[in-house]
C-alpha positions as MATLAB code, in Angstrom:
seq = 'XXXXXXXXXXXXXXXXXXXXXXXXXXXXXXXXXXXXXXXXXXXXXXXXXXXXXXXXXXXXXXXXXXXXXXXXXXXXXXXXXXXXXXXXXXXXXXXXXXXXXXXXXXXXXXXXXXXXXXXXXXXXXXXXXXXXXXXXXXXXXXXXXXXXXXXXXXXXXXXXXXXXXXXXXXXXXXXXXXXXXXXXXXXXXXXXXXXXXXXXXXXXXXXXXXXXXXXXXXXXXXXXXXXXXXXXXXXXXXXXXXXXXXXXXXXXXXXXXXXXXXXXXXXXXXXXXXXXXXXXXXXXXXXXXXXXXXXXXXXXXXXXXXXXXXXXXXXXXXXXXXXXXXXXXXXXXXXXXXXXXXXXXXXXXXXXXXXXXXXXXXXXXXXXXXXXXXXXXXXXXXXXXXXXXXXXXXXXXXXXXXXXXXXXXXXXXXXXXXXXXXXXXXXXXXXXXXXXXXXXXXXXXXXXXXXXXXXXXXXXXXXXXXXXXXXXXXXXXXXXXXXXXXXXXXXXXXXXXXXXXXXXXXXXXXXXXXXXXXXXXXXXXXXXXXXXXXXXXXXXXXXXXX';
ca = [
       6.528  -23.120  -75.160;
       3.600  -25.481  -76.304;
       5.084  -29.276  -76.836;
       3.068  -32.048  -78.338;
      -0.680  -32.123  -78.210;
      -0.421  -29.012  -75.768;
       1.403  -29.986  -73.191;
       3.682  -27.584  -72.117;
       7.722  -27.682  -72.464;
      10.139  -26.416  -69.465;
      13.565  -25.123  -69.817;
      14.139  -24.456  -66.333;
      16.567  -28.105  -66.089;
      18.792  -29.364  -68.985;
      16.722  -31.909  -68.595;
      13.402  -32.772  -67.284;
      12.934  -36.076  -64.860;
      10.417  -38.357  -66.508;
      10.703  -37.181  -69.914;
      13.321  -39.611  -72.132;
      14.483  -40.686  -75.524;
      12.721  -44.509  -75.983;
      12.484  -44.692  -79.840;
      15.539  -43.803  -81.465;
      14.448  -44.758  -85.046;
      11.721  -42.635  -84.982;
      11.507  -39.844  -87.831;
      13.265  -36.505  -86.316;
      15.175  -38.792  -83.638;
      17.799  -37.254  -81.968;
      20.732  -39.348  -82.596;
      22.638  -41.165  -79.571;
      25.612  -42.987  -78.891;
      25.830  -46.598  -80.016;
      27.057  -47.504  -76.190;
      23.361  -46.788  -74.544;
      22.415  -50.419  -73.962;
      18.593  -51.241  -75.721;
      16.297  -53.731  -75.943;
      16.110  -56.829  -77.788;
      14.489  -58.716  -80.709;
      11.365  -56.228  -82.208;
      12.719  -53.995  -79.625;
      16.234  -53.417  -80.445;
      15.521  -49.999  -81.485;
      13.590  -48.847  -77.905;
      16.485  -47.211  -75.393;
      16.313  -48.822  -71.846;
      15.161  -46.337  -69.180;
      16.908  -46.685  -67.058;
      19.638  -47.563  -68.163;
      20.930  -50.993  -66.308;
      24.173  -50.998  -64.596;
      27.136  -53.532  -64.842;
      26.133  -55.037  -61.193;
      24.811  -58.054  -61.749;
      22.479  -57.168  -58.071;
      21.046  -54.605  -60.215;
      17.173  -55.893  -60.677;
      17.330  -54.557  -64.174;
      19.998  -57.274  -65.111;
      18.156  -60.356  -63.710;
      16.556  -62.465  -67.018;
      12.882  -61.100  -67.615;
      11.807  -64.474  -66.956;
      13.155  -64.258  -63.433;
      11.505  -61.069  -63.045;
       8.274  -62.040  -64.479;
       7.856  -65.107  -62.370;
       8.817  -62.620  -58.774;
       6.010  -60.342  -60.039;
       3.818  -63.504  -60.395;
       4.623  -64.395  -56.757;
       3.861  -61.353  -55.483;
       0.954  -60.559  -57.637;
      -0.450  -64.111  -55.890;
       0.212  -62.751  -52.581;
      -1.747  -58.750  -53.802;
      -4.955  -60.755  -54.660;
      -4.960  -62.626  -51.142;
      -3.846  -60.062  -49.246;
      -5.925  -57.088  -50.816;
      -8.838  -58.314  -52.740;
      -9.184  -61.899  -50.117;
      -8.887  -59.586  -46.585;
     -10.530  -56.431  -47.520;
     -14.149  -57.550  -49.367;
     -13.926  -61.490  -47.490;
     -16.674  -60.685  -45.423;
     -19.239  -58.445  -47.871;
     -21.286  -61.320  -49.350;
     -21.624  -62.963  -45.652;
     -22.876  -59.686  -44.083;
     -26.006  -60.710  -43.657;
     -24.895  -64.519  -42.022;
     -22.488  -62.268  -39.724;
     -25.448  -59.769  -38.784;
     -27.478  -63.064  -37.709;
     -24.585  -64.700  -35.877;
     -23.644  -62.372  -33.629;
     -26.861  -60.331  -33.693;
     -25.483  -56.723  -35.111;
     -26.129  -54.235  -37.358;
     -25.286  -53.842  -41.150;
     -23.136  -50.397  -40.395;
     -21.449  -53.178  -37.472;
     -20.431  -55.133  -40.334;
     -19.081  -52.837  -42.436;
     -16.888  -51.692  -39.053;
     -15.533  -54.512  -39.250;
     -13.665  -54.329  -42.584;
     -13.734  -50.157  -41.577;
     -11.279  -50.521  -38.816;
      -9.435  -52.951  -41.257;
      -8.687  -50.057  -43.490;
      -8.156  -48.086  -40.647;
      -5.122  -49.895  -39.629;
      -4.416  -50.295  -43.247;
      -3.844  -46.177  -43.442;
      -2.053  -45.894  -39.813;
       0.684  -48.117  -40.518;
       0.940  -46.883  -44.275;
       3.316  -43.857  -43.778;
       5.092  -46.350  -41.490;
       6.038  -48.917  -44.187;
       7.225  -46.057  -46.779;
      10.059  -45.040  -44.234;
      11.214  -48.075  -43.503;
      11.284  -49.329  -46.905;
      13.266  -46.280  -48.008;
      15.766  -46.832  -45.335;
      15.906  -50.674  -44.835;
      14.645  -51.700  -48.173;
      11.243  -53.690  -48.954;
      11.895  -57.562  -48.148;
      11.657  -57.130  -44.556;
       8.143  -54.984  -44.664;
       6.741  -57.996  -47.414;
       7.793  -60.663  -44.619;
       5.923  -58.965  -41.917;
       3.216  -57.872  -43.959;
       2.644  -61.684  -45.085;
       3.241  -62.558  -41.570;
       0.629  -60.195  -40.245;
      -2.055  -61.184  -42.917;
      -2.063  -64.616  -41.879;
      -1.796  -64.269  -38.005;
      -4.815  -62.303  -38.652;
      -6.763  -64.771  -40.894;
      -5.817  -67.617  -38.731;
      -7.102  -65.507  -35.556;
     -10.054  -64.302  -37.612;
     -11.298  -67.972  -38.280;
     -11.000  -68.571  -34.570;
     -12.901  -65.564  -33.246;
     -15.875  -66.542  -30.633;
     -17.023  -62.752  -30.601;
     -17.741  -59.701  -32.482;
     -14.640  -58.111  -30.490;
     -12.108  -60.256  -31.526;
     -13.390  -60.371  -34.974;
     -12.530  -57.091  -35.000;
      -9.075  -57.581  -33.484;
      -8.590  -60.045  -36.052;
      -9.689  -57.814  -38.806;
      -7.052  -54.870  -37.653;
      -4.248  -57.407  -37.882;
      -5.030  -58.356  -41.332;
      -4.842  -54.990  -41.701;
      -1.450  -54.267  -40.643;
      -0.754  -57.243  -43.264;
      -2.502  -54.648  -46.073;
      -0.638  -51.511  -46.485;
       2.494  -52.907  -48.685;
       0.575  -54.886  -51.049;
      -2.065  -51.967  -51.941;
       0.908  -49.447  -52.453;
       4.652  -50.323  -52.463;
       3.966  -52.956  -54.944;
       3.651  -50.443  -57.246;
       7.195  -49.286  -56.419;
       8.296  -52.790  -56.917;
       7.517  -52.445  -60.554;
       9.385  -49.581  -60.876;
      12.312  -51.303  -59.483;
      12.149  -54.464  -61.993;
      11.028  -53.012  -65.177;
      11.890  -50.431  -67.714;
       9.652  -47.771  -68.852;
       8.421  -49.674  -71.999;
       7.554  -52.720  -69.948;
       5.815  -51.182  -67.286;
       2.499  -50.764  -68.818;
       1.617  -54.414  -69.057;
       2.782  -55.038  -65.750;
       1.077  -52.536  -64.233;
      -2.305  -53.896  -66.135;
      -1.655  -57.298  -63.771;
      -1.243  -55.732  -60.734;
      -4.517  -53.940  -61.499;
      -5.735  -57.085  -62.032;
      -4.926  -58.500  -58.534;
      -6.008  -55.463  -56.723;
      -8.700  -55.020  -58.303;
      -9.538  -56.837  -61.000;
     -10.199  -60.377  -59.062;
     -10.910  -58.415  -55.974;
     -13.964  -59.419  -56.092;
     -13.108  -63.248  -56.481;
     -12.898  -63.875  -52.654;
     -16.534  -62.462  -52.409;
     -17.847  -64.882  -55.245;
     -16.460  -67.252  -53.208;
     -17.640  -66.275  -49.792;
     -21.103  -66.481  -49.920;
     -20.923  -70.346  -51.216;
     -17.672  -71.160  -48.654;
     -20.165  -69.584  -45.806;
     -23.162  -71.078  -46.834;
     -22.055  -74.457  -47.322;
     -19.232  -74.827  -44.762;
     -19.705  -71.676  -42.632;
     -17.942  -68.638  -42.575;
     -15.364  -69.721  -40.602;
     -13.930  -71.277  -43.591;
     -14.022  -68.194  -45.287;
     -10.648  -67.521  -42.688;
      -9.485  -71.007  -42.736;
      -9.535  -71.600  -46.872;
      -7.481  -67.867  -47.148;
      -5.149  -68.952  -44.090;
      -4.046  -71.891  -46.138;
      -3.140  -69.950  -49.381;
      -1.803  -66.916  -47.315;
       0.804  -69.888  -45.752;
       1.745  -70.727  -48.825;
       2.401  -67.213  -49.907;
       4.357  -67.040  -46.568;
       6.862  -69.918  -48.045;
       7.217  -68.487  -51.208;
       8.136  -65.344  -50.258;
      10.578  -66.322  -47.929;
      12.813  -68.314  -50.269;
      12.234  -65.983  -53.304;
      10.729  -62.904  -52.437;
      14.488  -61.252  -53.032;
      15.406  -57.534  -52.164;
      14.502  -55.471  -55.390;
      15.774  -51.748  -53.688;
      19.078  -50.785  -55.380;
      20.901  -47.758  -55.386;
      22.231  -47.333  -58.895;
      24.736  -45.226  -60.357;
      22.874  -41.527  -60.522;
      24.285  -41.663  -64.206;
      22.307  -44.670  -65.223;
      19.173  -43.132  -64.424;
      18.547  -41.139  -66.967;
      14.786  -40.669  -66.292;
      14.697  -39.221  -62.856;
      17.772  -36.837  -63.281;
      18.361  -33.149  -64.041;
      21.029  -33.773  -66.290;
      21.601  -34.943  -69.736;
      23.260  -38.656  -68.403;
      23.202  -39.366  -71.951;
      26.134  -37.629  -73.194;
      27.979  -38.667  -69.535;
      27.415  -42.187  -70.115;
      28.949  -42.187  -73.672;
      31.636  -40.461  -72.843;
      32.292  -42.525  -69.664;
      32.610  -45.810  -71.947;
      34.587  -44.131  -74.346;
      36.598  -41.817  -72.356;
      37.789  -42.081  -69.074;
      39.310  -38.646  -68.537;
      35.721  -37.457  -69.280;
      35.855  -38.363  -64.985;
      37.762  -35.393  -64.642;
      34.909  -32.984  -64.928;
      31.772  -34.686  -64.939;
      28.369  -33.873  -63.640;
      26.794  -34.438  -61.125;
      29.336  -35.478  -59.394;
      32.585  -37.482  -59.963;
      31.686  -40.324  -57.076;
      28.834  -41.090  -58.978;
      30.829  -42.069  -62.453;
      33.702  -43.100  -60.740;
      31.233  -46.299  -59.256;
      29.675  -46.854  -62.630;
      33.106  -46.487  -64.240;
      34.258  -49.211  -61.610;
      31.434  -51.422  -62.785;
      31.997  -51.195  -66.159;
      35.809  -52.393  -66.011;
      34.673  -55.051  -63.332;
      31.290  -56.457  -62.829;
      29.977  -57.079  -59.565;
      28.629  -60.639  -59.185;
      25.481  -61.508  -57.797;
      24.882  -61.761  -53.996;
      24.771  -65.807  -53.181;
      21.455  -67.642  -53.012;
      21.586  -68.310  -49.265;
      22.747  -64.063  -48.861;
      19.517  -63.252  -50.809;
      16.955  -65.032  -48.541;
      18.447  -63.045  -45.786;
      15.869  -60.422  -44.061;
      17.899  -57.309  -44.034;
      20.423  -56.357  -47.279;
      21.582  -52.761  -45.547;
      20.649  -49.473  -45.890;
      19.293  -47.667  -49.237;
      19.533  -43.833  -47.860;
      21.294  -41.721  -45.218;
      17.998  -39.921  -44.692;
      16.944  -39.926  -40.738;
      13.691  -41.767  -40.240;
      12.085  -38.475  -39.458;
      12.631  -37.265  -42.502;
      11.073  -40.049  -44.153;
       7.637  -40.053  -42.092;
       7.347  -36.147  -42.898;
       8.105  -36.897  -47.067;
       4.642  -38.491  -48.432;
       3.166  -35.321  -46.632;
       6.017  -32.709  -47.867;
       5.318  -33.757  -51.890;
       1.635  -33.042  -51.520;
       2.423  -29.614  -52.481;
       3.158  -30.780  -56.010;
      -0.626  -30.461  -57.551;
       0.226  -34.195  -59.692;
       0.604  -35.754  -56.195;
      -2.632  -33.845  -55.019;
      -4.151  -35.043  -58.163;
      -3.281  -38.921  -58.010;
      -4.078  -39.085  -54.277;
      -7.718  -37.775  -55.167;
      -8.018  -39.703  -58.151;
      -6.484  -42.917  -56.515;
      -8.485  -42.759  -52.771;
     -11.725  -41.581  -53.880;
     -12.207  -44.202  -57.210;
     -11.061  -47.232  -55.613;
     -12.927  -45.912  -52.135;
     -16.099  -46.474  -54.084;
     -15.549  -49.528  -54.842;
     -15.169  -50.825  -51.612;
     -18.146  -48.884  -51.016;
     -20.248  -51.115  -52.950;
     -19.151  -54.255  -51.903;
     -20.678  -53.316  -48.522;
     -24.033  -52.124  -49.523;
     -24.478  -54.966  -52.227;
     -25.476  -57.727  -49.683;
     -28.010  -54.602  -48.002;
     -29.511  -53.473  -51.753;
     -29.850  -57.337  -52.950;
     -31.194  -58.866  -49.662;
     -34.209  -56.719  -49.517;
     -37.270  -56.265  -51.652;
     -37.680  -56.793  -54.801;
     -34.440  -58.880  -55.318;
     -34.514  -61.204  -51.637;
     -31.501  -62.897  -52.504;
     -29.480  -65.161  -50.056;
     -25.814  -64.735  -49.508;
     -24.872  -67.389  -52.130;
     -26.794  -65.526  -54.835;
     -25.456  -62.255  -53.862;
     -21.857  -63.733  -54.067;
     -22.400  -65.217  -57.644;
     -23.230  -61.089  -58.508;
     -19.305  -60.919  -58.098;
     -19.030  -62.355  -61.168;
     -19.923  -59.430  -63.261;
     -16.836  -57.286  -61.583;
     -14.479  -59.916  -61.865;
     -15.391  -60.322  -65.349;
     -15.159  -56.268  -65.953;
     -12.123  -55.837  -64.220;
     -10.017  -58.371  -65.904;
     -11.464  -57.510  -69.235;
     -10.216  -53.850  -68.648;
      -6.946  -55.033  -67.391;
      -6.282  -57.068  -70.473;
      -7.584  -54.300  -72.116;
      -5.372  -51.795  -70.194;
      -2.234  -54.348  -70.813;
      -2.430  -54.832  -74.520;
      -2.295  -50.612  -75.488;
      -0.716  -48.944  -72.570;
       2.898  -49.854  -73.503;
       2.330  -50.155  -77.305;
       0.725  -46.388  -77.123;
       3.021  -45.038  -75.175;
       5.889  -46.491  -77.742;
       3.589  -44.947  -80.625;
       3.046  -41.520  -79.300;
       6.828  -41.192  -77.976;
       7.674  -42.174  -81.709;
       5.468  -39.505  -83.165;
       7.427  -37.072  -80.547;
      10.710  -37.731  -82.386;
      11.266  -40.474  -80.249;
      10.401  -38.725  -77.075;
       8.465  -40.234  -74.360;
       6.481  -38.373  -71.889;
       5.043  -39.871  -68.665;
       1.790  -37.548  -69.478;
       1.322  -40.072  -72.949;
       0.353  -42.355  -70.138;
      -3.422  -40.197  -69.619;
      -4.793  -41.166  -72.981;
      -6.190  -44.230  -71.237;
      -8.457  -41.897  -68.953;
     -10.992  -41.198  -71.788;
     -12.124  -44.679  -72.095;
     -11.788  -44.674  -67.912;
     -14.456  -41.457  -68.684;
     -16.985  -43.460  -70.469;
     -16.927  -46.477  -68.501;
     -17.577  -44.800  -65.315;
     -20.629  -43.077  -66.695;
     -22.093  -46.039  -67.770;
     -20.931  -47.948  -65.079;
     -22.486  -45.494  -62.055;
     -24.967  -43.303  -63.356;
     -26.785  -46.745  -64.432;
     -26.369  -48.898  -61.053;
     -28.251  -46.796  -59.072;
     -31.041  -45.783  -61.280;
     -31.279  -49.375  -62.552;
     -31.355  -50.915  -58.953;
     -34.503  -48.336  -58.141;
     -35.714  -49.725  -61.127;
     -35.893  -53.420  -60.125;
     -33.690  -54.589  -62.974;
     -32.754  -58.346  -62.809;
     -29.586  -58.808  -60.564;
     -28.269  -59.981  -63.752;
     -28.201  -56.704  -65.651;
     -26.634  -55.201  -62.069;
     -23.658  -57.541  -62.388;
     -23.287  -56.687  -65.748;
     -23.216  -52.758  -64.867;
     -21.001  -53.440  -62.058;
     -18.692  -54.984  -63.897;
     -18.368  -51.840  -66.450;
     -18.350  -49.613  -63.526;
     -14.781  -52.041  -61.945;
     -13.443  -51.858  -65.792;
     -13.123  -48.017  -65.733;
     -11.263  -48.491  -62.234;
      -8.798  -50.565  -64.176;
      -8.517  -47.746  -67.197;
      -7.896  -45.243  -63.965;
      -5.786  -47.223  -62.205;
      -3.372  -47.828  -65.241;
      -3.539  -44.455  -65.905;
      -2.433  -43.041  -62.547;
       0.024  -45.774  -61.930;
       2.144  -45.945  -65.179;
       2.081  -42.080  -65.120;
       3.314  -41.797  -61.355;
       5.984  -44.468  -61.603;
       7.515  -42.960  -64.757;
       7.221  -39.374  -63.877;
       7.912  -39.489  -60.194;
       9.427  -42.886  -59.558;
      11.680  -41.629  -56.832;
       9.123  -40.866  -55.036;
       6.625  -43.241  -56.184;
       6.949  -45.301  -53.038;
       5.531  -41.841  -51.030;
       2.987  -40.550  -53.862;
       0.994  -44.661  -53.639;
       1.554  -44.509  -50.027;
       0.094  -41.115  -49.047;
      -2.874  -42.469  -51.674;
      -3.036  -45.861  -49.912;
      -3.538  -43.835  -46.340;
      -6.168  -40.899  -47.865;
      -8.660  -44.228  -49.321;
      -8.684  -46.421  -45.949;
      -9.074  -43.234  -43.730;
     -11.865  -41.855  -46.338;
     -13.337  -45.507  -46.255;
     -13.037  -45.393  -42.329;
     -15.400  -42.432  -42.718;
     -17.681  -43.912  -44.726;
     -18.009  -47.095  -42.671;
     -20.098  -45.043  -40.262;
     -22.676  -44.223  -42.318;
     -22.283  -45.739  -46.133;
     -25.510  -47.503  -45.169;
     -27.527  -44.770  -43.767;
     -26.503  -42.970  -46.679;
     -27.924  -45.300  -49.300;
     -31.053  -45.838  -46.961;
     -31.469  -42.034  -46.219;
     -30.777  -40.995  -50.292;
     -31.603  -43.853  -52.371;
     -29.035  -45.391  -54.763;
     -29.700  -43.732  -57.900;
     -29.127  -40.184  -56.050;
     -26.125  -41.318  -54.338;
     -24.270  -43.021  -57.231;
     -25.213  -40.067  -59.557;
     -23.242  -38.402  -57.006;
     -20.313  -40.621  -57.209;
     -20.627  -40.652  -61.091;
     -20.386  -37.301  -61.057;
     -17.483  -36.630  -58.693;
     -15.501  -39.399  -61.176;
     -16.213  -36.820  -63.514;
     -15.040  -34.117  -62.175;
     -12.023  -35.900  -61.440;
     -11.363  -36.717  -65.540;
     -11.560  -33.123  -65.637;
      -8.869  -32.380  -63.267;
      -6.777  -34.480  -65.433;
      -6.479  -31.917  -68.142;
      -3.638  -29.163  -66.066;
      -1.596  -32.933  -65.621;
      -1.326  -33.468  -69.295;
      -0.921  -29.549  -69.808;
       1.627  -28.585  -67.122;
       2.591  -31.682  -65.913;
       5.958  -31.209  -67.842;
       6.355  -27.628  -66.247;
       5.756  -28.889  -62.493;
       8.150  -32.304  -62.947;
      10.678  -29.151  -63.708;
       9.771  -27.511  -60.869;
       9.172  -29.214  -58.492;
      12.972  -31.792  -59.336;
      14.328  -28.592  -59.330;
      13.005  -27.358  -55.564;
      14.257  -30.759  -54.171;
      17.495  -30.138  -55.844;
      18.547  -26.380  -54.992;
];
């Protein structure tokens, strides 16, 4: 049966995980009990989903403002640990190359083997956060990021440059993926969007800030300071994590999440607060209503401060460990995990790309530009991908709210993919121009410029895919961004060896017509998500369940 806008319905569950009533004064609502807890203000009529629970340890139930300002933290900690350790060294290549007398392709080893370790340690860090929850992965990420820049800053040799570069890796992993997660955890589905728009932001977006700032830091003070400068902010992300960088894993009452489950929790959860016989025979299972039934006649109270700044909280899932290494592999055979993971590695795998060829493009004939100048070229992606962010932030929640309302109140994760066709014609412009306008000899100026269009649609994609994995899949969202996290750095790893060659050997206009046109054929492979995406949440929920 054909749904809205062609996206195909599923009967196979009584209901389907990811799809949910947000709007119930929309025209054709269906109506629903008066005891579902809602939003506030201009939002009073938008359902929470999920629904919070009567534990005041629940995430949901901390004040936004709380929430906001934890995001902000770790958001702080993203841009340093992503966009300061991976691109730090691309505007100093050529410095680096004279220091210790290598080889462009050398260089780009260096931040190669980064992502290497970046991808080893990635299927790693989903276990563990599964079982053991997330605040003790963030303090040894942090921990590991700044060992690393501190030892980086200190290197006499190309080797331990590159020992220092693998530990910042093993700092990388949760801050390119779980933080998505961690989103998931804090917000509901109609303030994800925006939120989801900053994190783009810091992993993206101001990635290349560090860079615009590398070139000057090296030229002025030497790179060393590139380390030192990042080692001092990294320390104080270090502090501020440790005192407030709280455990955000919960396990909620099944009942209250009535996004991810199979069954209409709607119904349960009035009848629960109205009814407490209703216990008697409910679904899915009585020890699940009997807790929330518990918390609703007496409120937990929130753990202590001095409990919350403790490492470990317990245990979120009797699942062996095993188990949990084998799962970001086991959901690939869902084709909207297969999908995101291409999408996800390959886009932002370009990216990186181009940091590392920049400094060998612009420091040849015709442009001969020194590391400083090749830095301030930064500016047009930082510019791009903040714009599209802000862009990204201001219409993906307010669209989503819009179409769900035109759906009779209905949202659908897949509502989430309208933001791909601007991500469609900003890659075009964005990649089919850079490398036919560098062959050209256009002013470095116009490059930045084109740049910065191509990082914008990166942001549109990024969005996209994140907002639509969280809210479809968010109990496995933590595997789908890992597994994603793991295919980039290993495909980068690749790449390392020859990304230079390449450009050398093809020229840039033929090889980023190439990568323009494998974006494209990615858009393309969006259309059976929107179409069946419905049909294979159905399926695939209903697999894991039987």
């Amino acid at each position: 049966m054909r749904g809205m806008w062609g996206i195909l319905e599923s009967n196979r569950l009584e209901h389907v995980p990811g799809t949910s009533l947000l709007d119930d004064d929309a025209d054709g609502a269906t109506v629903v009990s008066s005891t579902l807890k809602r939003g506030t203000g201009k939002q009073q009529h938008i359902v929470l989903v999920p629904q919070p629970s009567n534990d005041l340890n629940d995430p949901l139930r901390w004040p936004l403002w709380q929430r906001d300002l934890m995001l902000l933290m770790y958001l702080y900690v993203t841009l340093l640990s992503v966009g300061g350790i991976g691109p730090l060294l691309s505007a100093s290549a050529l410095i680096l190359v004279e220091h210790f007398h290598i080889t462009f392709t050398e260089i780009t080893l260096l931040t190669g083997y980064q992502l290497c370790a970046v991808g080893a340690v990635g299927i790693f860090i989903s276990a563990l956060c599964h079982k053991y929850g997330k605040r003790p992965r963030f303090l040894f990420s942090i921990t590991m990021a700044f060992v690393g820049t501190v030892w980086g800053g200190a290197a006499q040799s190309y080797g331990s440059l590159m020992g220092a570069r693998v530990v910042q890796g093993l700092g990388t992993a949760m801050w390119e993926s779980v933080m998505y997660s961690i989103i998931g955890d804090l917000y509901h589905v109609h303030e994800r969007g925006v939120r989801v728009a900053a994190l783009t932001i810091a992993i993206s977006g101001l990635a290349n800030l560090p860079a615009l700032l590398s070139g000057v830091i090296t030229q002025r003070l030497g790179w060393r300071w590139m380390f030192w400068l990042l080692a001092i902010f990294l320390g104080i992300g270090v502090f501020l994590l440790a005192i407030f960088g709280w455990e955000t894993a919960y396990n909620r009452a099944p009942i209250y999440n009535i996004d991810t489950s199979s069954n209409n929790n709607v119904d349960l959860i009035s009848a629960m607060k109205q009814d407490h016989s209703y216990i008697e025979n409910a679904e899915p299972s009585v020890d699940s209503v009997e807790k929330a039934q518990a918390e609703e006649d007496a409120p937990i109270p929130r753990k202590s401060f001095a409990k919350r700044l403790l490492p470990f909280s317990g245990t979120y899932s009797p699942d062996s460990i095993i188990w949990m290494l084998l799962r970001p592999f086991i959901i690939l055979a869902n084709p909207a995990v297969i999908w995101s993971t291409l999408f996800l590695s390959i886009t932002t795998a370009w990216f990186v790309m181009i940091s590392f060829v920049i400094a060998q493009i612009f420091s040849a004939p015709p442009f001969l530009l020194d590391s400083a100048h090749i830095s301030y070229m930064s500016a047009g992606p930082c510019i791009g991908g903040i714009l599209g962010s802000v862009i990204c932030g201001l219409i993906s929640d307010p669209l989503a709210i819009s179409l769900a309302k035109r759906n009779k109140g209905v949202y659908e994760p897949e509502f989430r993919l309208i933001l791909l066709l601007p991500f469609l014609v900003t890659a075009c412009i964005g990649f089919f121009c850079f490398g036919n306008f560098v062959e050209k000899g256009y002013s470095p100026v116009v490059m930045t410029v084109v740049w910065g269009v191509a990082l914008a649609a990166q942001q549109f994609m990024s969005v996209a895919v994140g907002t639509y994995i969280i809210d479809a899949y968010r109990d496995i969202s933590v595997e789908v961004f890992i597994i994603g996290m793991v295919v980039k750095n290993f495909l980068f790893f690749g790449l390392s060896f020859g990304v230079n060659n390449w450009v050398t050997k093809w020229g840039p206009a033929r090889v980023f017509d190439t990568i323009g046109g494998i974006e494209v054929a990615l858009f393309f492979l969006s259309i059976p998500v929107w179409v069946f995406g419905k049909q294979w949440r159905a399926y695939f929920h209903f697999k894991h369940i039987s």
